[in-house]
C-alpha positions in Angstrom: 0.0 0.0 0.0 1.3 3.2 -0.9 1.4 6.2 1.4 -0.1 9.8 0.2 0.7 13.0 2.3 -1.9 15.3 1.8 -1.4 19.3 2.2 -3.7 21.2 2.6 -5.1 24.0 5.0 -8.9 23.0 4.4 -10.2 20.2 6.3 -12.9 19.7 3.5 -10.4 19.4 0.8 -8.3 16.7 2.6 -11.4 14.8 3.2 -12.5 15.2 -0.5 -9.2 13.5 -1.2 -9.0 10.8 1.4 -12.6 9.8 -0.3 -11.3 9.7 -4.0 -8.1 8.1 -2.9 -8.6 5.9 -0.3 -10.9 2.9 -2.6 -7.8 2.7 -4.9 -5.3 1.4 -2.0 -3.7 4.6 -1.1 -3.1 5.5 2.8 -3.3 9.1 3.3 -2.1 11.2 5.7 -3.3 14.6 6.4 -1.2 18.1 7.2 -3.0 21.3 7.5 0.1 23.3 7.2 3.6 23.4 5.5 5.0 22.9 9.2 3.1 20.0 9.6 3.8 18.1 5.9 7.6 18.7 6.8 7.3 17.2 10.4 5.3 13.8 8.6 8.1 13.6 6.0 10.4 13.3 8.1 8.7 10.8 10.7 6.6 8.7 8.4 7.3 6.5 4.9 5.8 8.4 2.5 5.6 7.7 -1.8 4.2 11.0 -2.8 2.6 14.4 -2.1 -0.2 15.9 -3.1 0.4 19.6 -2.3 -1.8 22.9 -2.0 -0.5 26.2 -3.1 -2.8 29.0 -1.5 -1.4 28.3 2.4 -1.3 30.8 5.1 2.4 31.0 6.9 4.1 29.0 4.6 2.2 28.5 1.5 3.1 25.8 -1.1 6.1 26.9 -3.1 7.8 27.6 0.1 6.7 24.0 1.7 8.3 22.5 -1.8 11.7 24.1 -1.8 11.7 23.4 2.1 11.2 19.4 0.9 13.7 19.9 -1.6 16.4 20.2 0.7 16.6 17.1 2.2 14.1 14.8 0.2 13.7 14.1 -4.3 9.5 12.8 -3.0 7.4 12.8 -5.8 5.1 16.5 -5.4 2.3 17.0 -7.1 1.1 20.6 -6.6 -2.6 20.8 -6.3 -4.4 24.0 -6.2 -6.7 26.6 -7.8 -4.5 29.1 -9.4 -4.3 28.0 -13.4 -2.2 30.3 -14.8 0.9 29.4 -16.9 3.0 31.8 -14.6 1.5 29.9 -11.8 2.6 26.4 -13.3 6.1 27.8 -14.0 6.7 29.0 -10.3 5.5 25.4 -8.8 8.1 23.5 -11.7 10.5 25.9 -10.9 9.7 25.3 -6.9 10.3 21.7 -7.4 7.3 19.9 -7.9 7.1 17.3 -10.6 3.5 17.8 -11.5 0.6 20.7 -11.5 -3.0 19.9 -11.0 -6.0 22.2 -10.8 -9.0 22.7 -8.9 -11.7 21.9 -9.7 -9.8 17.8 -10.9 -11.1 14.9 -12.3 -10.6 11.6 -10.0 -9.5 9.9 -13.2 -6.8 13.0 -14.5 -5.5 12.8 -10.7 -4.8 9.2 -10.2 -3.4 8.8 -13.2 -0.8 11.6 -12.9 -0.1 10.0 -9.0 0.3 6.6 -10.7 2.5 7.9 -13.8 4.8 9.4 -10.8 5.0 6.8 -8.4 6.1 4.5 -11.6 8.8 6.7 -12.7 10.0 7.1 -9.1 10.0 3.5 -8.8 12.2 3.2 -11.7 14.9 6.2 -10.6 14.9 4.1 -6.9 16.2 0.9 -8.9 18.5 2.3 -10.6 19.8 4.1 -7.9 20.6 1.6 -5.5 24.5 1.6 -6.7 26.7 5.2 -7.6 30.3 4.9 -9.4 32.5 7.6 -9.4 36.4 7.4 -10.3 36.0 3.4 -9.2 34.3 4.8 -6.0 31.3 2.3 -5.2 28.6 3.6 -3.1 26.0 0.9 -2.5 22.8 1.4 -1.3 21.5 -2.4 -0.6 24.6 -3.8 1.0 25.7 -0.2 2.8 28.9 -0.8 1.7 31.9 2.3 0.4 34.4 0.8 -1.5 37.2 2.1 -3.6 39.2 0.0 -6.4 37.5 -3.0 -4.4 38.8 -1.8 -1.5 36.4 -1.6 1.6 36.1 1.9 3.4 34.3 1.1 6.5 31.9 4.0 7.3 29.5 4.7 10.0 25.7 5.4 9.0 25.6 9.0 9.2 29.1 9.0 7.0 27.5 6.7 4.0 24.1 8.6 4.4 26.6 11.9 3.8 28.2 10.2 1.0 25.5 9.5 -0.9 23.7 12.4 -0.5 26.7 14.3 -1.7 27.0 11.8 -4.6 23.9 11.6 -6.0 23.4 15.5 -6.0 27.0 16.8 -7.4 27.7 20.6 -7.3 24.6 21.3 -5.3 26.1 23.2 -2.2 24.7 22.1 1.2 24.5 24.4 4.0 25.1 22.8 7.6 21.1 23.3 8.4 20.1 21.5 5.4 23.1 18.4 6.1 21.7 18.4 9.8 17.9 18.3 8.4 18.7 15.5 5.7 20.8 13.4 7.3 20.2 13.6 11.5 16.4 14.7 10.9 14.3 18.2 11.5 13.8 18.0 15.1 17.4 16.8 16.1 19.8 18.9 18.6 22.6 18.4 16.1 25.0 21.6 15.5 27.7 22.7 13.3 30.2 20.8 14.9 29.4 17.7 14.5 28.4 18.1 11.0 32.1 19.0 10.2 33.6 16.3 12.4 31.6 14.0 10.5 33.1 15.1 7.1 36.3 15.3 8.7 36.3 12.1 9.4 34.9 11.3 5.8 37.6 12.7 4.3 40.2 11.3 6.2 38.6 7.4 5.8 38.4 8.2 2.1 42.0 10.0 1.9 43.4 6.8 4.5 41.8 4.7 1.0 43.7 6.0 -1.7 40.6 8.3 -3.1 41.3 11.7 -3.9 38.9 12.9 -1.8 40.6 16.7 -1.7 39.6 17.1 -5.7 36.0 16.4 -5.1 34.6 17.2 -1.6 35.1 21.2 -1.1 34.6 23.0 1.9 32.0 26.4 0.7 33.2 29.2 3.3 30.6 30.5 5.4 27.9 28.4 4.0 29.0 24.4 3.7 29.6 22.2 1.2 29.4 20.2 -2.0 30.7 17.9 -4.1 32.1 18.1 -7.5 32.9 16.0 -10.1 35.9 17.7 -11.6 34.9 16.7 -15.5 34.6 13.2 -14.4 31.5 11.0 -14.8 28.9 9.7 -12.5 26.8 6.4 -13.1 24.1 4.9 -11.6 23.2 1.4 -11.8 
């Protein structure tokens, strides 16, 4: 059974939905506020969101880019405003899709069912990253470089991937703490950059030149970069 987060600040709406959704197999979950969809995502499984725009204290672009920070969940931005500049803004937010109000049940699952199957098909074939005979592997947890084991602990193999699968996007130490230890944790900048410290030591220890790719931003963070070089997934 897949899992719907539903956003939206009108109790009648979120019913609406739960009653078109709920006979095709879909557990939903409601939020009345960005605040609220943010603290589900980050406590609950969740395969998609359905997302309002017209919110009061943080309306729906904002709740998107705020998701976007630490999570690629199918959105779906649902919502009464029609016009093309309106469309552009939510794609440009993050969402994947754009339905208006009033819907069709049929339009709207089909759209929730054409994203869930392409997100399905990114997840398996992103279980496993290469880069410069770096393996990151999602199924066994496993780092290894030129077949050599780098023995990691969670956080650090959560860190590398998350650099890895998003190269040259620059990560502020809120967003790594958000992603990686959770919204509500009591994490701080230290041990954000103790945990890349020791990154880059276990990777430097292994042979991989981890000084060409993982760069410190001053005053804000940091990202990874390829340096011309390729990244696959398989």
């Amino acid at each position: 059974m897949k899992t719907i987060l539903l956003v939206d600040d009108e109790t009648r709406m979120l019913d609406l939905l739960c009653l078109y959704l709920t006979p095709y197999d879909y557990r939903c979950l409601k939020a009345e506020s960005g605040k609220d969809a943010l603290r589900h995502l980050k406590k609950e499984n969740i395969d998609i969101v359905l997302l309002d725009v017209m919110m009061p204290e943080m309306d729906g672009w904002m709740t998107c880019r705020k998701i976007r920070e630490f999570s690629d969940i199918p959105i779906i931005m649902l919502t009464a405003r029609s016009e093309t500049s309106d469309v552009i803004k939510g794609l440009k937010h993050g969402s994947d899709d754009y339905v208006t109000k009033p819907f069709h049940e049929a339009e709207l699952m089909a759209r929730i069912e054409a994203l869930l199957r392409r997100a399905s098909h990114s997840k398996d074939h992103q279980h496993m990253l290469i880069f410069n005979e770096l393996e990151w592997n999602e199924e066994t947890v496993e780092l290894k470089f030129q077949n050599q084991h780098i023995p990691l602990t969670p956080k650090e193999f959560a860190l590398m991937g998350l650099f890895l699968k998003n190269p040259k996007k620059v990560y502020s130490r809120d967003h790594l703490v958000t992603a990686i230890w959770g919204l509500n944790s009591n994490i701080d900048d230290r041990t954000v950059d103790s945990h890349i410290r020791n990154l880059r030591e276990k990777l430097r220890n292994a042979g991989f030149p981890i000084d060409n790719h993982l760069y410190t931003v001053w005053g804000i963070g940091y990202k990874w970069v390829k340096e011309g070089s390729e990244l696959k997934s398989k």
